[in-house]
FILO-268845 format. One record per residue (C-alpha): residue number from 1; residue in one letter; x, y, z. Coordinates in Angstrom, 2 decimals, m for minus. Layout:
# FILO-268845
> pos / code / X / Y / Z
> NUM / a / X / Y / Z
...
END
This chain:
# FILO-268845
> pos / code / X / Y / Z
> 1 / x / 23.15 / m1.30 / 21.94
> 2 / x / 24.61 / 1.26 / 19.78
> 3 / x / 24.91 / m1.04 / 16.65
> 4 / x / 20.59 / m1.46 / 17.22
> 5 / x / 19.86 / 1.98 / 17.45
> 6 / x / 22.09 / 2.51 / 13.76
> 7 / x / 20.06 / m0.78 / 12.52
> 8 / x / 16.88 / 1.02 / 13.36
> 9 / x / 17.71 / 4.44 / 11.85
> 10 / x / 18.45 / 2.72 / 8.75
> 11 / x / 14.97 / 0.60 / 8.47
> 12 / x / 13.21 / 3.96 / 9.51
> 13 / x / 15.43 / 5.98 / 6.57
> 14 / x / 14.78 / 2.93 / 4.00
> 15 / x / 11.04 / 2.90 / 4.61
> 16 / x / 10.62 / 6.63 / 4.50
> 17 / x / 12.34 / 6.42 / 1.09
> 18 / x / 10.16 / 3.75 / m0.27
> 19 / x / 7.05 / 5.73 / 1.02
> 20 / x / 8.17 / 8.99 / m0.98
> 21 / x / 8.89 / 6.73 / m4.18
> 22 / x / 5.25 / 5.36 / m3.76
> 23 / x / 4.12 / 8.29 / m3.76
> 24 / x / 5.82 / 9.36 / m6.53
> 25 / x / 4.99 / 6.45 / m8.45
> 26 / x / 1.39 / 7.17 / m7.59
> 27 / x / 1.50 / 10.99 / m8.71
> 28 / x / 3.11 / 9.86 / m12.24
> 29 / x / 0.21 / 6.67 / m12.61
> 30 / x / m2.36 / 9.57 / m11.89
> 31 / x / m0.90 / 11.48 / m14.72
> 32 / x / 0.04 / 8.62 / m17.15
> 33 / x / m4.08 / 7.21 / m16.11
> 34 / x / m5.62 / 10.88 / m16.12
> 35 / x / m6.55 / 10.28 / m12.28
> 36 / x / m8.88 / 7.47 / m13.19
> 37 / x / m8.80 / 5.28 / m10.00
> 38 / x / m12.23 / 3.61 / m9.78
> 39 / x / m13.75 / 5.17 / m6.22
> 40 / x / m10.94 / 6.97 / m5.08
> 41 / x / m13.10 / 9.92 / m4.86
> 42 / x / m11.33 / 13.35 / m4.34
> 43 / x / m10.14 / 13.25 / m1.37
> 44 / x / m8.42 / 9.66 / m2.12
> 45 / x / m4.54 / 9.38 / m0.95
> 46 / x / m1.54 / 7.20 / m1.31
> 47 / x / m1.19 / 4.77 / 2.23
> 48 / x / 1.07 / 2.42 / 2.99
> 49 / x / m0.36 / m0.57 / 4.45
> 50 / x / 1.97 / m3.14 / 6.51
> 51 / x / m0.01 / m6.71 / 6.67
> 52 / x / 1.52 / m9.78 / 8.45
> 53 / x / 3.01 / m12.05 / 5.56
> 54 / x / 0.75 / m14.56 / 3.85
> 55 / x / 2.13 / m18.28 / 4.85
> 56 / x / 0.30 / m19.66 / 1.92
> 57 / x / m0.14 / m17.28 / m0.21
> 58 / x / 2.12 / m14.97 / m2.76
> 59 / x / 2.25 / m12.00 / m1.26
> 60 / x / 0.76 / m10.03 / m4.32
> 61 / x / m1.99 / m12.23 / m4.37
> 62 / x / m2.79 / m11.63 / m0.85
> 63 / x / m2.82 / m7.88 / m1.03
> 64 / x / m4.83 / m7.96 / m4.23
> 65 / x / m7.11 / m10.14 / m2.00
> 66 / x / m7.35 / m7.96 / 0.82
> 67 / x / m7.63 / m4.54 / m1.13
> 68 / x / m10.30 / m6.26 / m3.13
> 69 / x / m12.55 / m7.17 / m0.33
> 70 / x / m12.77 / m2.90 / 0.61
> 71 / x / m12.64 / m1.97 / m3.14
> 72 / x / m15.21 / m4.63 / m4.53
> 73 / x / m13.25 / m6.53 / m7.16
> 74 / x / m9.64 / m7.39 / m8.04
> 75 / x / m10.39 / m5.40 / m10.92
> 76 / x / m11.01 / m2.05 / m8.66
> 77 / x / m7.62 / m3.45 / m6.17
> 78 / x / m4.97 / m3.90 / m8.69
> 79 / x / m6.18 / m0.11 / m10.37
> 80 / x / m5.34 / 1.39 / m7.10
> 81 / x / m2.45 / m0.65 / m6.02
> 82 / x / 0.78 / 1.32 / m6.80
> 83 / x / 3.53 / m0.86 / m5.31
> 84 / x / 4.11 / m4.13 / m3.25
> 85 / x / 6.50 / m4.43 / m0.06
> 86 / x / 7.75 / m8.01 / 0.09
> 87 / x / 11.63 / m7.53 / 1.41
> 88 / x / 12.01 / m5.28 / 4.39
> 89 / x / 8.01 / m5.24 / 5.05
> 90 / x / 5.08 / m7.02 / 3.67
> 91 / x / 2.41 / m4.74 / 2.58
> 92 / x / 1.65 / m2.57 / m0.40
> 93 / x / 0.60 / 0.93 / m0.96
> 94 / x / m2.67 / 1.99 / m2.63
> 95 / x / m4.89 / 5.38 / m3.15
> 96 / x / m7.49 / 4.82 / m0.70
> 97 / x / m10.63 / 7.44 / 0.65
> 98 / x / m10.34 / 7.40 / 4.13
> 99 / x / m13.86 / 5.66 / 4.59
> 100 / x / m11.32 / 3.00 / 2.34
> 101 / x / m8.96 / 3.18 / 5.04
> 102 / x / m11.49 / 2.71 / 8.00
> 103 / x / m13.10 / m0.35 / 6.35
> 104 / x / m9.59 / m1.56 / 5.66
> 105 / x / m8.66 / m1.21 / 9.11
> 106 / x / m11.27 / m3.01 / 10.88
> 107 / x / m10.70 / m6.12 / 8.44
> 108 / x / m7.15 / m6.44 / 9.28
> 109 / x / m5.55 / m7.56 / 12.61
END
């Protein structure tokens, strides 16, 4: 019992990590890009978003897929995608609006 409860602290630590170095990564693109995320409007943040993983499909591929059908074109999705979770989680994180986030929602399971 003990042992789980350590295993779970450590997934919760490594994934809180990850999230600050996305959003890192995602202050430093906005710099290097001069905040030029097509849509993300201003009040556009970095989310993390955990999908089940693709049994047919590279995993980059799918998110691209999935973030395109909210953002309008793969063009728009891989602009705002900032870093893909394929170890510990499957899922990537993107700047999204919230009304992003909603729409993104209700298409996934």
């Amino acid at each position: 019992m003990r042992s789980g409860v350590v295993s779970l602290l450590l997934v919760t630590v490594f994934l809180l990590f990850i999230s600050s170095i996305s959003v890192l990564m995602a202050e430093e693109s906005n710099k290097a890009a001069g905040d030029s995320v097509p849509d993300s409007g201003a009040d556009a943040a970095v989310h993390i978003v955990y999908v089940d993983r693709p049994q047919e499909e590279e995993p980059e591929a799918f998110h691209i897929r999935t973030l395109a059908s909210v953002l309008g074109s793969e063009d728009a999705a891989k602009e705002a995608l900032i870093y893909h979770y394929t170890h510990a989680a499957s899922g990537f994180s993107a700047k999204l609006t919230p009304q992003q986030v909603a729409e993104l929602s209700r298409k996934l399971p």
